[in-house]
C-alpha positions as YAML, in Angstrom:
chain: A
units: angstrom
residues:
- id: 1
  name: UNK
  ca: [141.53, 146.51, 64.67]
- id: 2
  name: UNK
  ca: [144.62, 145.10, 62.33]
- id: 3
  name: UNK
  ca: [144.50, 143.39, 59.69]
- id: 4
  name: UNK
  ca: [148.38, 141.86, 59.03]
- id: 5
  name: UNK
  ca: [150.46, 140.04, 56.65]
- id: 6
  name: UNK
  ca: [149.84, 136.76, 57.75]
- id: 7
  name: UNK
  ca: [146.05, 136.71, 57.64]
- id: 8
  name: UNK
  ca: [145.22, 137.69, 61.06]
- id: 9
  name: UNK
  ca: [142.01, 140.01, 62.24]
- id: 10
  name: UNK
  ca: [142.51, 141.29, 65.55]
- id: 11
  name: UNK
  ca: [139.18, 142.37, 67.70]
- id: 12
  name: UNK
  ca: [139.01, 145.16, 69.80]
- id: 13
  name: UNK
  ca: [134.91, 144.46, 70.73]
- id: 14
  name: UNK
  ca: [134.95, 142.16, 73.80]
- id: 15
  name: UNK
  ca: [132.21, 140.22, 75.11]
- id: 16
  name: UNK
  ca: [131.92, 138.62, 79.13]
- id: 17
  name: UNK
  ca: [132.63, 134.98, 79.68]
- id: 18
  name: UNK
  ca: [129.19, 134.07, 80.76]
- id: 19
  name: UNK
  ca: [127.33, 134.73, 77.50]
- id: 20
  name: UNK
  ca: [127.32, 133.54, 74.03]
- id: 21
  name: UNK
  ca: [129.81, 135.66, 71.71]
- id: 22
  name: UNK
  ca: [127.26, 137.40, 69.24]
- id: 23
  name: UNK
  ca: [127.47, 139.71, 66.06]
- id: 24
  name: UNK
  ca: [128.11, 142.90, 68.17]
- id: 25
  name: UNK
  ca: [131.02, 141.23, 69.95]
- id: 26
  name: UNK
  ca: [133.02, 140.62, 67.05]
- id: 27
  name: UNK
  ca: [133.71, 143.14, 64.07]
- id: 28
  name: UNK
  ca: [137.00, 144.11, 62.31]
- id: 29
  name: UNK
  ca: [137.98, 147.52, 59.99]
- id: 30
  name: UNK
  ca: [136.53, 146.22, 56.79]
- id: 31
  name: UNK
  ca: [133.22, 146.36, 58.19]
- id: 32
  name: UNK
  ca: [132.80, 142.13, 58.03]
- id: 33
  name: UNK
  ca: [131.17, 140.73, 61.26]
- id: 34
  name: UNK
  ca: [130.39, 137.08, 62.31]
- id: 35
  name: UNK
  ca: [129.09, 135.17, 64.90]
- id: 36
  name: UNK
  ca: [130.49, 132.00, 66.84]
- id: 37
  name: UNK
  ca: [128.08, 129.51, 66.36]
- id: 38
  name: UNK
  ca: [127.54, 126.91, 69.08]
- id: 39
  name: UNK
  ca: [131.03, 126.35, 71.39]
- id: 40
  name: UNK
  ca: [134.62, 127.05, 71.44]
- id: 41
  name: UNK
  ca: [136.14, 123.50, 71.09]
- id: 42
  name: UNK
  ca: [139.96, 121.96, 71.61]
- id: 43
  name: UNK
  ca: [140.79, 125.28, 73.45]
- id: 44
  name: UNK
  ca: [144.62, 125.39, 74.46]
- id: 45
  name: UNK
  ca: [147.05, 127.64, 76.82]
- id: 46
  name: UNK
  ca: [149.31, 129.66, 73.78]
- id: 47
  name: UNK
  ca: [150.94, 131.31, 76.31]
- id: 48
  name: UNK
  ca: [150.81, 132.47, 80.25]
- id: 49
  name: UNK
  ca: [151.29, 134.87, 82.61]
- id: 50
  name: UNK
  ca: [154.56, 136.97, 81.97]
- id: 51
  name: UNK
  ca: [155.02, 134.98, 78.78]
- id: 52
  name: UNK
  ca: [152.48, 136.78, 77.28]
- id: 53
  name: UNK
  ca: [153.64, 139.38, 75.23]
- id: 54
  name: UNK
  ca: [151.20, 142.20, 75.39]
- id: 55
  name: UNK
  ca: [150.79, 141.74, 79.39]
- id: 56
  name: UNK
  ca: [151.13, 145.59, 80.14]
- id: 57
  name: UNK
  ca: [148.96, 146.65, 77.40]
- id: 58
  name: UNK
  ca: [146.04, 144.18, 78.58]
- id: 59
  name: UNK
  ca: [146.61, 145.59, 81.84]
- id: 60
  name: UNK
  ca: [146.61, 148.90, 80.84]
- id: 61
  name: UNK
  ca: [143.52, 149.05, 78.39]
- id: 62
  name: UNK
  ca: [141.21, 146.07, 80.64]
- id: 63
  name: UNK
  ca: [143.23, 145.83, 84.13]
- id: 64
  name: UNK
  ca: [145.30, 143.72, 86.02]
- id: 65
  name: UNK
  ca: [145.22, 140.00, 85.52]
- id: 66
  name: UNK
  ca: [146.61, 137.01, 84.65]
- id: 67
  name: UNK
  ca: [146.23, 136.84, 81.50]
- id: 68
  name: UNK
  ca: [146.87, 134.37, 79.42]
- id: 69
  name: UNK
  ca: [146.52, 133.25, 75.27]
- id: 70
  name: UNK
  ca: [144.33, 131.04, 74.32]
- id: 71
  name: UNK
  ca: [143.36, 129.13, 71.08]
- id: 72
  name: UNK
  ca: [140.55, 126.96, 69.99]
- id: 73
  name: UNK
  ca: [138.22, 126.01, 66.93]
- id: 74
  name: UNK
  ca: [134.44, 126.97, 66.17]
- id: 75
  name: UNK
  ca: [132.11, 126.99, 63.90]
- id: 76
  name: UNK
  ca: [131.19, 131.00, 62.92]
- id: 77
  name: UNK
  ca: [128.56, 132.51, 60.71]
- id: 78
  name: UNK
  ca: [129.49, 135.32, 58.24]
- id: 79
  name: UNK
  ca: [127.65, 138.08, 57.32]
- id: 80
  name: UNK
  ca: [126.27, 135.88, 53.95]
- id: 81
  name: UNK
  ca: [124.73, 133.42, 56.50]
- id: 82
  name: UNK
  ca: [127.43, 130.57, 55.78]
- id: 83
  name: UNK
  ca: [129.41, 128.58, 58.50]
- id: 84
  name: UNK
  ca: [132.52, 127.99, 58.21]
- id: 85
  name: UNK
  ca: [134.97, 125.90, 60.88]
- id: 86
  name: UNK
  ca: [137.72, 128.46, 62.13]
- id: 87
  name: UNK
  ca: [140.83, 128.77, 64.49]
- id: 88
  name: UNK
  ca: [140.15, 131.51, 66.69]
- id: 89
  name: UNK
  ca: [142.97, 133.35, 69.40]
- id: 90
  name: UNK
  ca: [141.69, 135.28, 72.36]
- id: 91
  name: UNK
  ca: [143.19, 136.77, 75.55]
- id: 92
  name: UNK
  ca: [140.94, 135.95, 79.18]
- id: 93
  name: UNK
  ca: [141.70, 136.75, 82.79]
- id: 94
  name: UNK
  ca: [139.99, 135.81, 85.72]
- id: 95
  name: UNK
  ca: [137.41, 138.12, 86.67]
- id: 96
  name: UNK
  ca: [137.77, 139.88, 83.37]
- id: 97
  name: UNK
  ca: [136.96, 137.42, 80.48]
- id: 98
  name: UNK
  ca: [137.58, 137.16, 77.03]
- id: 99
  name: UNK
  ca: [139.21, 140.00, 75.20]
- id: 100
  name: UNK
  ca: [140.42, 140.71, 71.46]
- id: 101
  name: UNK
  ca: [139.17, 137.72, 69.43]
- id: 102
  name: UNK
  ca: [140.70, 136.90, 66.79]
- id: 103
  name: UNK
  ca: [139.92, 135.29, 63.51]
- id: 104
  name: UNK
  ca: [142.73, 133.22, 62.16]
- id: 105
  name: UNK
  ca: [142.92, 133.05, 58.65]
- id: 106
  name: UNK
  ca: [142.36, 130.49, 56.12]
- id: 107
  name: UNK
  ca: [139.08, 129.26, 57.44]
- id: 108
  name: UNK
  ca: [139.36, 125.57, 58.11]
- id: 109
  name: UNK
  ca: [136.47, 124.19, 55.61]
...
């Protein structure tokens, strides 16, 4: 859990593909949690395979896969109940799901 210079959260918590991503799933060091609120939308490829950087340490920590980066936008609630539109970065592999959301920072809204 890393919070960097250019306004990025990084999630350890995962959550599995088949159900919705709730407060539990998603926390970062300060303490600040929020939910994703309805779907992931516009979701695009960032990267790949063996383009993806941090290939051995997702295979490592959550097994072998092909992983790849993904992107998208969604709506997510913050701890003071508002909603806010957001860019959010995960990695997913078949058979293993969505790992280490992350919260892109500005929010959108």
């Amino acid at each position: 859990m890393v919070h960097d210079c250019c306004g990025e959260f990084r999630f350890d918590r995962h959550s599995v593909h088949d159900r919705p991503l709730g407060l539990a799933d998603l926390r970062y060091a300060g303490g600040m949690d929020f939910e994703i609120v309805g779907q992931i939308k516009d979701i695009q490829s960032i990267a790949v395979g063996r383009s993806v950087e941090d290939r051995r340490r997702l295979n490592k920590l959550y097994g072998k896969g092909r992983w790849r980066k993904l992107k998208g936008f969604a709506s997510v609630r913050l701890p003071d109940d508002t909603i806010h539109k957001a860019e959010i970065h995960w990695y997913e592999a078949h058979g293993i799901g969505r790992r280490e959301l992350k919260l892109k920072l500005p929010l959108l809204d």
